[in-house]
KOLTOR-83035 format. One record per residue (C-alpha): x, y, z; residue in three letters; residue number from 1. Coordinates in nm, 2 decimals. Example, Ala and Ser with C-alpha at 12.3 -4.5 7.8 and 13.67 -1.06 7.14 Angstrom:
<atoms>
<u: 1.23&v: -0.45&w: 0.78&residu: Ala&num: 1>
<u: 1.37&v: -0.11&w: 0.71&residu: Ser&num: 2>
</atoms>
This chain:
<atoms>
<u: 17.11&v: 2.49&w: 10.74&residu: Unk&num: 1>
<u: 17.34&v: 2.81&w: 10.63&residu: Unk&num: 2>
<u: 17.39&v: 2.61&w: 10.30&residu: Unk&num: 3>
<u: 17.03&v: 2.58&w: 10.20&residu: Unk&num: 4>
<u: 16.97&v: 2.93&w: 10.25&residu: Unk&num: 5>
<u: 17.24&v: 3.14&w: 10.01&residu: Unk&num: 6>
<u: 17.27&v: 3.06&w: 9.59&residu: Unk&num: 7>
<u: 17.49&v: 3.15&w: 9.39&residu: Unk&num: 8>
<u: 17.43&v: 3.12&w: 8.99&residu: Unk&num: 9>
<u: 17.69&v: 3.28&w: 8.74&residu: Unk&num: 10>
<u: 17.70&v: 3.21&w: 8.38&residu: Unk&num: 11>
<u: 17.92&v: 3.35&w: 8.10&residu: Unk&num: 12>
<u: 17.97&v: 3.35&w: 7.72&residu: Unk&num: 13>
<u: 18.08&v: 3.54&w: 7.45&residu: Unk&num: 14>
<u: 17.95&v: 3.63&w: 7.10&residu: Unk&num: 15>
<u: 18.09&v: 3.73&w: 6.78&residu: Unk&num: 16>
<u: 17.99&v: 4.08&w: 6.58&residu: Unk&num: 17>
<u: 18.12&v: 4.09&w: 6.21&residu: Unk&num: 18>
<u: 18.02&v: 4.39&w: 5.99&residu: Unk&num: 19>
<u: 18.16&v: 4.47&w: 5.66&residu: Unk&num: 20>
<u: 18.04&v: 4.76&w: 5.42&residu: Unk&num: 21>
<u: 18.25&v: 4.83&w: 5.11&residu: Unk&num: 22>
<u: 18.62&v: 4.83&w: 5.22&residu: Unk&num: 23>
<u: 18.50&v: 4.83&w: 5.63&residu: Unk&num: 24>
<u: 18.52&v: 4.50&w: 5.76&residu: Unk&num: 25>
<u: 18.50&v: 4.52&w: 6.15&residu: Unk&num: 26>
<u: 18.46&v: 4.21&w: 6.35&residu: Unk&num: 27>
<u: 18.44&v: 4.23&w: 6.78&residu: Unk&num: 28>
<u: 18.42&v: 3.97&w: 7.03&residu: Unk&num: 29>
<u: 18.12&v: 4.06&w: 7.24&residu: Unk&num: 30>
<u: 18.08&v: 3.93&w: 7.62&residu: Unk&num: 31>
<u: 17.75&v: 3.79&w: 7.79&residu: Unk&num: 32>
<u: 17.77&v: 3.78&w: 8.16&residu: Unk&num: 33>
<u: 17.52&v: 3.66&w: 8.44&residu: Unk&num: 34>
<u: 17.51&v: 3.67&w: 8.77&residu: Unk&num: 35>
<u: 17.19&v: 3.55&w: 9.04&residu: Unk&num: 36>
<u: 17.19&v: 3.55&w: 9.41&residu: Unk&num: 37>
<u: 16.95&v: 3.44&w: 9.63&residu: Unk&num: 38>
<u: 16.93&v: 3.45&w: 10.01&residu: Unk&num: 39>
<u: 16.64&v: 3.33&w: 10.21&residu: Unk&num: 40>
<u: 16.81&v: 3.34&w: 10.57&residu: Unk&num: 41>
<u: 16.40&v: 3.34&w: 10.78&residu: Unk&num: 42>
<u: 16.02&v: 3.25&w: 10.65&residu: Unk&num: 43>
<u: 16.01&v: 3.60&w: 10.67&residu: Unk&num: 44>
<u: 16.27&v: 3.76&w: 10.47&residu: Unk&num: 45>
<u: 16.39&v: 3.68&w: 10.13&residu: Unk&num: 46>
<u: 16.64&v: 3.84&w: 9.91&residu: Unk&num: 47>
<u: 16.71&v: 3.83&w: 9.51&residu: Unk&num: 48>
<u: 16.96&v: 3.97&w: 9.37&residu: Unk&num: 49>
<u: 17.09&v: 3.95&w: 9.02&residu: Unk&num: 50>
<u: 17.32&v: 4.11&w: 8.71&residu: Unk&num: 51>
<u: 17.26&v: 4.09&w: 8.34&residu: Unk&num: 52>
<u: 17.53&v: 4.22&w: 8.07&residu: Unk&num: 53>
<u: 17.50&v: 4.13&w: 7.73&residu: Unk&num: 54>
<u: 17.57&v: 4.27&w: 7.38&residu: Unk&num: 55>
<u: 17.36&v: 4.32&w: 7.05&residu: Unk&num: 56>
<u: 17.44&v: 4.46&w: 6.70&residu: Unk&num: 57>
<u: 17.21&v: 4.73&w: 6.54&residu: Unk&num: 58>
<u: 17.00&v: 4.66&w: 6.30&residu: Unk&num: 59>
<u: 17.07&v: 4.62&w: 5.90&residu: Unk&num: 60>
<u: 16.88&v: 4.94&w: 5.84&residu: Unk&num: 61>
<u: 17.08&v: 5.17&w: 6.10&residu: Unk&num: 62>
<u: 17.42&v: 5.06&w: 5.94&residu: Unk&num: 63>
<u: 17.34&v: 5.14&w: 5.57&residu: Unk&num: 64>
<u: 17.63&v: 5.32&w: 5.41&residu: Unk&num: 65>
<u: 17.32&v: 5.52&w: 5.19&residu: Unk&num: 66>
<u: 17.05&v: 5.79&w: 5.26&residu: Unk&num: 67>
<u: 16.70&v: 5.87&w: 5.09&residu: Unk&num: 68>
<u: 16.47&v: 6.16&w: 5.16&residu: Unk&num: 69>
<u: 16.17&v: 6.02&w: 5.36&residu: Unk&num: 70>
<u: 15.94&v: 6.32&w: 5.28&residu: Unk&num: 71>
<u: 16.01&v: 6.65&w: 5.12&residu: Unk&num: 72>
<u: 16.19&v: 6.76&w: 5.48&residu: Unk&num: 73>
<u: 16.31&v: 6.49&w: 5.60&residu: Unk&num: 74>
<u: 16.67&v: 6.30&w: 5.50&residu: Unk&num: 75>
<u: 16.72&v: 5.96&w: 5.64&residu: Unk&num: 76>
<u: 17.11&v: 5.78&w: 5.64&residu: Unk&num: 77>
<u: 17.23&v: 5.50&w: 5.88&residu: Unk&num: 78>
<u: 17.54&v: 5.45&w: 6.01&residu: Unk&num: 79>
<u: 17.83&v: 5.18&w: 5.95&residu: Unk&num: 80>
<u: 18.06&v: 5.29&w: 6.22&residu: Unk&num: 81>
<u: 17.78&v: 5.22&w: 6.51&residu: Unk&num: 82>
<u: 17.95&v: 5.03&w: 6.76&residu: Unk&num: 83>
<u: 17.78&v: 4.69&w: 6.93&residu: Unk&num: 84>
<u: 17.46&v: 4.79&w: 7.20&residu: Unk&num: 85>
<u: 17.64&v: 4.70&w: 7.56&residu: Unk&num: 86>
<u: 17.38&v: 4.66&w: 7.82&residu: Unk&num: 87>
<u: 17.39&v: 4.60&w: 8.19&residu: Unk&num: 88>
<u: 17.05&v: 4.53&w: 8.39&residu: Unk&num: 89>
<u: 17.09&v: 4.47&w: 8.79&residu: Unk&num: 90>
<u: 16.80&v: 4.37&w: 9.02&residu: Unk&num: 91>
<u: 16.71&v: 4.31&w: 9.36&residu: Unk&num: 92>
<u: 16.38&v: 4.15&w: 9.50&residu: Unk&num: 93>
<u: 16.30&v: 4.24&w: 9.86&residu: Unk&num: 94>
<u: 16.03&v: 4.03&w: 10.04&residu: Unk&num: 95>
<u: 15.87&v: 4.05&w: 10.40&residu: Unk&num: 96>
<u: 15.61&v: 3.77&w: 10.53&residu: Unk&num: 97>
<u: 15.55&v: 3.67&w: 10.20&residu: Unk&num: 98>
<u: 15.34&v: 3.97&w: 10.17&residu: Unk&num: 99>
<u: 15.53&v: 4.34&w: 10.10&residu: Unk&num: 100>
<u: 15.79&v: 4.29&w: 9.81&residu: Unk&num: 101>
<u: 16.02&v: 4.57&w: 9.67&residu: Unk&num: 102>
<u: 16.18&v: 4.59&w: 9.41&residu: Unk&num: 103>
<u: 16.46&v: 4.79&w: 9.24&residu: Unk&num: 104>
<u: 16.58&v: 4.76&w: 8.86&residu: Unk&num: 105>
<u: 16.84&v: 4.95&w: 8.67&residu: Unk&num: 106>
<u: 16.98&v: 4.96&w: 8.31&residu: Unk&num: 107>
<u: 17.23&v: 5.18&w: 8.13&residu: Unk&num: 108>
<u: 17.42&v: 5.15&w: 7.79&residu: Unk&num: 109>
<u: 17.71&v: 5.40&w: 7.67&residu: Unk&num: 110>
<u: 17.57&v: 5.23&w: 7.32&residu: Unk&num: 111>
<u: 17.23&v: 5.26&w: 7.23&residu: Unk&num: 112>
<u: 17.10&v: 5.34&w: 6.88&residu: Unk&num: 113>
<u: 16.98&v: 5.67&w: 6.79&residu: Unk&num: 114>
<u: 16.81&v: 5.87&w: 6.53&residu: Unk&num: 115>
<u: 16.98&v: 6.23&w: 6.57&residu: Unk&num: 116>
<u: 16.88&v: 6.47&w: 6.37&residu: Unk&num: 117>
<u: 17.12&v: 6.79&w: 6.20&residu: Unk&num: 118>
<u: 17.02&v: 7.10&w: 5.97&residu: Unk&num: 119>
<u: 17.13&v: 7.08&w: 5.64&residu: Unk&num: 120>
<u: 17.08&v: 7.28&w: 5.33&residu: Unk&num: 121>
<u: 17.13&v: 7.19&w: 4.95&residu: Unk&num: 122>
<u: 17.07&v: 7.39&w: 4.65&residu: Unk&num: 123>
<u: 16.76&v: 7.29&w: 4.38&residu: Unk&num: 124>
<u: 16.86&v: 7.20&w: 4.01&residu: Unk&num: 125>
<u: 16.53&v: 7.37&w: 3.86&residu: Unk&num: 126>
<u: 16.54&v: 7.71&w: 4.09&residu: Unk&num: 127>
<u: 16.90&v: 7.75&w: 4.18&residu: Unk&num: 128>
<u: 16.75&v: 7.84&w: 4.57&residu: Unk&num: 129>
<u: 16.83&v: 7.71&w: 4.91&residu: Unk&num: 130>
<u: 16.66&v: 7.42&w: 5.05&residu: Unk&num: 131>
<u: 16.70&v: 7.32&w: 5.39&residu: Unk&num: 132>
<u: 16.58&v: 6.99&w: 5.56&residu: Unk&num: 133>
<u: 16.65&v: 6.82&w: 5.88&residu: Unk&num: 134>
<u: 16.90&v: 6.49&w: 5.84&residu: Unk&num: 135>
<u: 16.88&v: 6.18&w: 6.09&residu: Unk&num: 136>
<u: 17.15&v: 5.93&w: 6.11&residu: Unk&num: 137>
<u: 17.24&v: 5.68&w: 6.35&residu: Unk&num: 138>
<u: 17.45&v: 5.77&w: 6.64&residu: Unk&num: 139>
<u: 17.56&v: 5.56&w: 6.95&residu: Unk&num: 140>
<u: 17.45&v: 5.72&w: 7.29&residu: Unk&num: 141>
<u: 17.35&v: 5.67&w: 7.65&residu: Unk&num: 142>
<u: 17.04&v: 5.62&w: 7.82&residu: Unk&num: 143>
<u: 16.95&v: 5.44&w: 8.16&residu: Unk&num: 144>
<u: 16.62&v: 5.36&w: 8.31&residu: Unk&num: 145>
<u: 16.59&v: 5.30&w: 8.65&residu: Unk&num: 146>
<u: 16.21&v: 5.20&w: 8.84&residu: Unk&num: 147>
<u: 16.10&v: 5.12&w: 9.22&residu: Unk&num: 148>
<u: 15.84&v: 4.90&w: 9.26&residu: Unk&num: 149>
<u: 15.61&v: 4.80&w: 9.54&residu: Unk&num: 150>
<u: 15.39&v: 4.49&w: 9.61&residu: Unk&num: 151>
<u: 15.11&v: 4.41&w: 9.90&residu: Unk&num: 152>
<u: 14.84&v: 4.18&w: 9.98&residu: Unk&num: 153>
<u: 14.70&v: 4.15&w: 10.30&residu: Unk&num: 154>
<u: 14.35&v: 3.97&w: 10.39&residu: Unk&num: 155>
<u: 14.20&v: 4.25&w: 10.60&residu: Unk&num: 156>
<u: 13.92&v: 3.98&w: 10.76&residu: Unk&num: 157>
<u: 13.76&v: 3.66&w: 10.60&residu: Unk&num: 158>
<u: 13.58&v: 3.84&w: 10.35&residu: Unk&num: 159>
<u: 13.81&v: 4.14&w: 10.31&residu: Unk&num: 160>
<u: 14.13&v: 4.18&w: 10.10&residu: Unk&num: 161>
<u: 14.37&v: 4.45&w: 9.97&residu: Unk&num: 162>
<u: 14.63&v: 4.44&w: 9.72&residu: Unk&num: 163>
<u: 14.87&v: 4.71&w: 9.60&residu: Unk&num: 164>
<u: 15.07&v: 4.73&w: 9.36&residu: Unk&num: 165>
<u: 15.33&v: 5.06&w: 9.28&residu: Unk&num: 166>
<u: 15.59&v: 5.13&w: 9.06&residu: Unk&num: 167>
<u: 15.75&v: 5.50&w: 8.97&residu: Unk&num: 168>
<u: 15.99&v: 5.47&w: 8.67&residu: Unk&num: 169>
<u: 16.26&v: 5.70&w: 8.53&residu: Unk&num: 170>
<u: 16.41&v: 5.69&w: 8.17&residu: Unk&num: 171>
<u: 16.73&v: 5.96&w: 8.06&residu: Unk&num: 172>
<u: 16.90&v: 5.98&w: 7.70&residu: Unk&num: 173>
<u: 17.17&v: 6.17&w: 7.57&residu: Unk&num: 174>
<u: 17.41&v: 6.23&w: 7.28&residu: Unk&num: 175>
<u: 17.68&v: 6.52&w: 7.29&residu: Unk&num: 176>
<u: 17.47&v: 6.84&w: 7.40&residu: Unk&num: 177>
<u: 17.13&v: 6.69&w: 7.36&residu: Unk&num: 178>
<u: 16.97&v: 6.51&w: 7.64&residu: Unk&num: 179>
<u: 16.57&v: 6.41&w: 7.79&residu: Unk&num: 180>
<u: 16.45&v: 6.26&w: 8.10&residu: Unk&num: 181>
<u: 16.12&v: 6.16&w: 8.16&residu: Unk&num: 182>
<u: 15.93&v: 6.03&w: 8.52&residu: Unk&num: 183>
<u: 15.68&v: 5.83&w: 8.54&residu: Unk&num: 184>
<u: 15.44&v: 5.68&w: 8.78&residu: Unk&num: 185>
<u: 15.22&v: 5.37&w: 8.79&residu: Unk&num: 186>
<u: 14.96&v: 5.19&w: 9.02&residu: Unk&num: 187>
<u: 14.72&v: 4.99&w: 9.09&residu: Unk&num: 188>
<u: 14.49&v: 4.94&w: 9.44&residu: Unk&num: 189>
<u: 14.22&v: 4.67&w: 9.49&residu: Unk&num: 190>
<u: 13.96&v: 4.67&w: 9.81&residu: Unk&num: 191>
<u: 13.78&v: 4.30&w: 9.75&residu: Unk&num: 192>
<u: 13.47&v: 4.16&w: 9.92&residu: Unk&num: 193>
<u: 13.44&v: 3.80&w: 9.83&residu: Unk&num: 194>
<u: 13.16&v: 3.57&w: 9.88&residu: Unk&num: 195>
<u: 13.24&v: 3.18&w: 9.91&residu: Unk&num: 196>
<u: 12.96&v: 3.03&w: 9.92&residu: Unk&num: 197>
<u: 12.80&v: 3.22&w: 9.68&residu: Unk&num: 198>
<u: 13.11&v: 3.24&w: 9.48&residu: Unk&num: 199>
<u: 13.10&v: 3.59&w: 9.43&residu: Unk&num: 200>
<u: 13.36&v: 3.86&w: 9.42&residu: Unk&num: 201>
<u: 13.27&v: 4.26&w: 9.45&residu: Unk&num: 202>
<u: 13.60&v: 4.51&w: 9.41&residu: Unk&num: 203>
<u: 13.68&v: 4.88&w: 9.39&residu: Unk&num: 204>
<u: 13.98&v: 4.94&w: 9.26&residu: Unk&num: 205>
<u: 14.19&v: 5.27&w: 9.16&residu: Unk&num: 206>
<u: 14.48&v: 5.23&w: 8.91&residu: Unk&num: 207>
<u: 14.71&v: 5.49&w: 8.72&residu: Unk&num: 208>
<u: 14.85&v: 5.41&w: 8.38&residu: Unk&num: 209>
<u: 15.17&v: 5.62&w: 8.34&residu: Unk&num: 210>
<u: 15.40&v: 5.57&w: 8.07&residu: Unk&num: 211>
<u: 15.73&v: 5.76&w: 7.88&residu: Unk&num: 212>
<u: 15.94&v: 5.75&w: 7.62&residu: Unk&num: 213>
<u: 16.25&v: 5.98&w: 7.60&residu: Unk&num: 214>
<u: 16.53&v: 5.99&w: 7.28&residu: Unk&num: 215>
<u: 16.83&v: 6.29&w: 7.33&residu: Unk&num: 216>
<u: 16.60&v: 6.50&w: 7.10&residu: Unk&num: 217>
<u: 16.21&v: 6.37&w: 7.15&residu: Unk&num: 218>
<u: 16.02&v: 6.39&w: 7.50&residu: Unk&num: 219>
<u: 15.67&v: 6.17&w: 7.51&residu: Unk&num: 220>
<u: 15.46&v: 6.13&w: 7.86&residu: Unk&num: 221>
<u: 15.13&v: 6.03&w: 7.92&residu: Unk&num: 222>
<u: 14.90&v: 5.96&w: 8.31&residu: Unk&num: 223>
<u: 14.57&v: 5.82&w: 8.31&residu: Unk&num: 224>
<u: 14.39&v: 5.71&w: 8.63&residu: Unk&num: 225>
<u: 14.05&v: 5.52&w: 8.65&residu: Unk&num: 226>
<u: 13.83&v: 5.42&w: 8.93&residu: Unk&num: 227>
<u: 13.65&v: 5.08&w: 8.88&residu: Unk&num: 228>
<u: 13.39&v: 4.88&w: 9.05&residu: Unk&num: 229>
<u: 13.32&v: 4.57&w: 8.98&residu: Unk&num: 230>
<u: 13.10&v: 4.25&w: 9.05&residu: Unk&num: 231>
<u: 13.24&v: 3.85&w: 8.95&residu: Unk&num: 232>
<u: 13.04&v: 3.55&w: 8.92&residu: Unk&num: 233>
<u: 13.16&v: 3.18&w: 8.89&residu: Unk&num: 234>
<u: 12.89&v: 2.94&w: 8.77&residu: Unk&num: 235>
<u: 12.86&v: 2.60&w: 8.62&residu: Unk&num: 236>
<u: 13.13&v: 2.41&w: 8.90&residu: Unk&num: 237>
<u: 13.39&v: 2.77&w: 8.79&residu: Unk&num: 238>
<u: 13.36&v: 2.67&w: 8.40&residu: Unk&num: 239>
<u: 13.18&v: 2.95&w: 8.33&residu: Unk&num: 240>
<u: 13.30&v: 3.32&w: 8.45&residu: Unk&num: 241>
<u: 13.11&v: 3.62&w: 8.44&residu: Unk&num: 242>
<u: 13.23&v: 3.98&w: 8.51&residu: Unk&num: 243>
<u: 13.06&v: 4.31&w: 8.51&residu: Unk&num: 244>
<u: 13.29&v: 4.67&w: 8.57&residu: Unk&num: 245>
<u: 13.16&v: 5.01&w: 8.54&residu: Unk&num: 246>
<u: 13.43&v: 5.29&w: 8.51&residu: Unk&num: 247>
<u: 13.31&v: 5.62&w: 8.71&residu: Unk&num: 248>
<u: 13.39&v: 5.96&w: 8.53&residu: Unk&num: 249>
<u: 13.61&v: 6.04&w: 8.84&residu: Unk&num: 250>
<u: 13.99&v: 6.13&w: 8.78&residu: Unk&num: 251>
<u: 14.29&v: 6.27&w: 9.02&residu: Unk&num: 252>
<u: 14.55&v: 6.29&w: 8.70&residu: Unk&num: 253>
<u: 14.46&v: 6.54&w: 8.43&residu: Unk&num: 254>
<u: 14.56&v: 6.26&w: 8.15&residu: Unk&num: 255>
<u: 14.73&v: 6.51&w: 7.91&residu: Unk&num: 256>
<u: 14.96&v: 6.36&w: 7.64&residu: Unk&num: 257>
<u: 15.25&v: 6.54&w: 7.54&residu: Unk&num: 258>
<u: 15.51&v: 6.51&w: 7.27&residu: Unk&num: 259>
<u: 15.79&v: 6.76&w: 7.12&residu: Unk&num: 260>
<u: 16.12&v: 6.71&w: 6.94&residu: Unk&num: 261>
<u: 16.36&v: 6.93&w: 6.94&residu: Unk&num: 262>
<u: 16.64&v: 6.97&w: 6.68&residu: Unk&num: 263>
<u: 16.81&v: 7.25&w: 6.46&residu: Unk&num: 264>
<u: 16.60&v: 7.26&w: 6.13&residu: Unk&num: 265>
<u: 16.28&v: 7.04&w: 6.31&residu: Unk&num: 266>
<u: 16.09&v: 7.12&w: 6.60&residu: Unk&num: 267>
<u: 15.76&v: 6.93&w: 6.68&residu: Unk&num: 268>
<u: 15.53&v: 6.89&w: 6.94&residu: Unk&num: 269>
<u: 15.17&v: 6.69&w: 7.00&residu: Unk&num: 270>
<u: 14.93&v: 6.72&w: 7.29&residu: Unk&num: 271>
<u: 14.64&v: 6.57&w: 7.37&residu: Unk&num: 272>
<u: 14.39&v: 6.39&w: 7.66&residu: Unk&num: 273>
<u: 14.35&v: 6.04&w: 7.70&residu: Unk&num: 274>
<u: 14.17&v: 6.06&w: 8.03&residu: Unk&num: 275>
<u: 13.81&v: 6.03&w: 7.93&residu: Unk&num: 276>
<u: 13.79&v: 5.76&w: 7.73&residu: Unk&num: 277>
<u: 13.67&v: 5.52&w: 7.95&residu: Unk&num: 278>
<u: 13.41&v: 5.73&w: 8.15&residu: Unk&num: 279>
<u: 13.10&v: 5.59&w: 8.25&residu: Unk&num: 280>
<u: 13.16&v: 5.23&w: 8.03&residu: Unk&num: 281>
<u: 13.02&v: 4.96&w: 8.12&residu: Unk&num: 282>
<u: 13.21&v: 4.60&w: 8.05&residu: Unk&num: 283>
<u: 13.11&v: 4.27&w: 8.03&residu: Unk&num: 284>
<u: 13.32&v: 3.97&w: 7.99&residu: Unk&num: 285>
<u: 13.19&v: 3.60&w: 7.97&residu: Unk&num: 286>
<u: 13.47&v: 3.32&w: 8.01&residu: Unk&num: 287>
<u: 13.40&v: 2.98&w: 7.93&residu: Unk&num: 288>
<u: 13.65&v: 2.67&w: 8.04&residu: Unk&num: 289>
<u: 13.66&v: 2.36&w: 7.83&residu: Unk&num: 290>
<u: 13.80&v: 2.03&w: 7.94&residu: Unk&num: 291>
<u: 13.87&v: 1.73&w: 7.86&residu: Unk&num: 292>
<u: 13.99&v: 1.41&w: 7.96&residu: Unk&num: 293>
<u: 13.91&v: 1.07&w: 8.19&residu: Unk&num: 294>
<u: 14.02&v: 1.05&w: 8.59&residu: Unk&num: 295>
<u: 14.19&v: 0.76&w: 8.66&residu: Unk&num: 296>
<u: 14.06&v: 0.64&w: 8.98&residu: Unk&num: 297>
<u: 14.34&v: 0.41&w: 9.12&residu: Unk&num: 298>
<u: 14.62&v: 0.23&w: 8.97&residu: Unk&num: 299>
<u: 14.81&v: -0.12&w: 9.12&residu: Unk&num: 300>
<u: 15.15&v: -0.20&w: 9.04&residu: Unk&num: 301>
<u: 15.26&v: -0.57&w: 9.07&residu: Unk&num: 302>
<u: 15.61&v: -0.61&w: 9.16&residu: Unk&num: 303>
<u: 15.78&v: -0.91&w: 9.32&residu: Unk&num: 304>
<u: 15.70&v: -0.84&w: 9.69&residu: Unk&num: 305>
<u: 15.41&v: -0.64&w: 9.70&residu: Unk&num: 306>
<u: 15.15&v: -0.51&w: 9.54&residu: Unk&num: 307>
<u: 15.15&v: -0.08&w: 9.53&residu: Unk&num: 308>
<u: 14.84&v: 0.09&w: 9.49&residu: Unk&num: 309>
<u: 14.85&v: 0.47&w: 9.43&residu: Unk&num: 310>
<u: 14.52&v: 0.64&w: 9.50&residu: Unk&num: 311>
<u: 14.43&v: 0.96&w: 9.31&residu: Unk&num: 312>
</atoms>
């Protein structure tokens, strides 16, 4: 029926944000909002779609009315005018035989939190010279992040099966002139030849590890990728699981790390390569199920007119 097949879900609220430092006192009213929709019109197509907005205050430390130096260059303040975090998160979930899923996600705040950091200068007591440093304080900004996703399992015969699973992920942040994006991509691809009667699974698998992290002034990336083969045995009734994987020293991505920050008076960059790290290693892993408890083999309920007995 067209009723069973659409749902709706909506949910609302609203929190309060007090903050008072000295003679600021600043109190705001801040909204949570929900929304979920789900339509499932065939067996074979499904759709999910969904909203999220809600609001959270910064931490204690990012609205300090004070500053300290943190190291001989460095000067550290927070903020006490940062205004509430707003952030909105939408969704949808795409899925096709019950086998290929997509997905789509997407969040974005005109409030984040961020360490910015300025030149500034000061004269020394002892010397009577110039010292210059580089201070951070707190500044609301924007950033969004937005990732595709895909998912797929498909038995390819009775002892063959292939799952994927994708996902490529973009992060940007900015404050006045200063601004970084980042992309990043992730994956993972199992080939599976399982044994039933033996109860014994033997995979090859591929997977890339991608992840980045992106501030108006700092840029960080990393890609690793791994090829894997592996052998799994259940013994003991499947209480007791044991797993063997060798990792070749076979690699697409290059698995450099990078870092830099850019900002007047401090600039800083880090490399590095986190690709070999698991060449030619061997792992074993040994899982061992404990349980406990009695099976109840039938129970009979008396009642006026009948006796019920539930078999289990």
């Amino acid at each position: 029926m067209p009723s069973r097949q659409l749902f709706f879900t909506f949910n609302g609220g609203i929190s309060a944000y007090s903050n008072k430092t000295g003679d600021i006192h600043v109190t705001k009213v801040m909204p949570r909002l929900q929304g979920i929709i789900n339509w499932v019109p065939t067996q074979k197509f499904a759709l999910r779609a969904s909203y999220l907005m809600q609001t959270g205050t910064p931490s204690l430390s990012q609205l300090m009315d004070y500053g300290q130096f943190v190291n001989m260059y460095k000067y550290q303040e927070g903020n006490p005018d940062l205004k509430p975090i707003t952030t909105q998160w939408a969704s949808l979930r795409l899925t096709f035989w019950r086998k290929l899923m997509l997905y789509a996600d997407y969040q974005f705040t005109n409030t984040g939190v961020f360490n910015i950091y300025s030149a500034a200068s000061m004269t020394t007591e002892d010397s009577g010279k110039m010292f210059y440093y580089a201070a951070g304080k707190y500044q609301n900004g924007k950033s969004n992040a937005l990732s595709i996703s895909l998912n797929f399992q498909q038995d390819l015969s009775r002892y063959f099966s292939l799952y994927l699973d994708g996902k490529i992920t973009h992060n940007y942040a900015s404050y006045e002139n200063y601004s970084n994006k980042v992309w990043t991509p992730s994956a993972s691809l199992f080939l599976s030849y399982n044994l039933e009667k033996q109860d014994v699974n033997v995979a090859l698998s591929y997977s890339v590890d991608g992840s980045g992290y992106v501030t108006p002034q700092t840029y960080q990336r990393v890609v690793t990728d791994d090829i894997m083969l592996g052998v799994q045995k259940n013994l003991l009734n499947k209480k007791l699981t044991l797993a063997l994987s060798y990792f070749l020293p076979v690699h697409i991505t290059k698995g450099d790390w990078k870092y830099r920050m850019h900002s007047p008076n401090m600039i800083q960059t880090g490399w590095g390569n986190e690709q070999f790290r698991k060449n030619n290693m061997l792992e074993f892993t040994a899982i061992f199920r404990f349980s406990t408890g009695k099976q109840v083999r039938k129970v009979t309920l008396q009642t006026e007119n009948a006796n019920v007995g539930s078999q289990f």
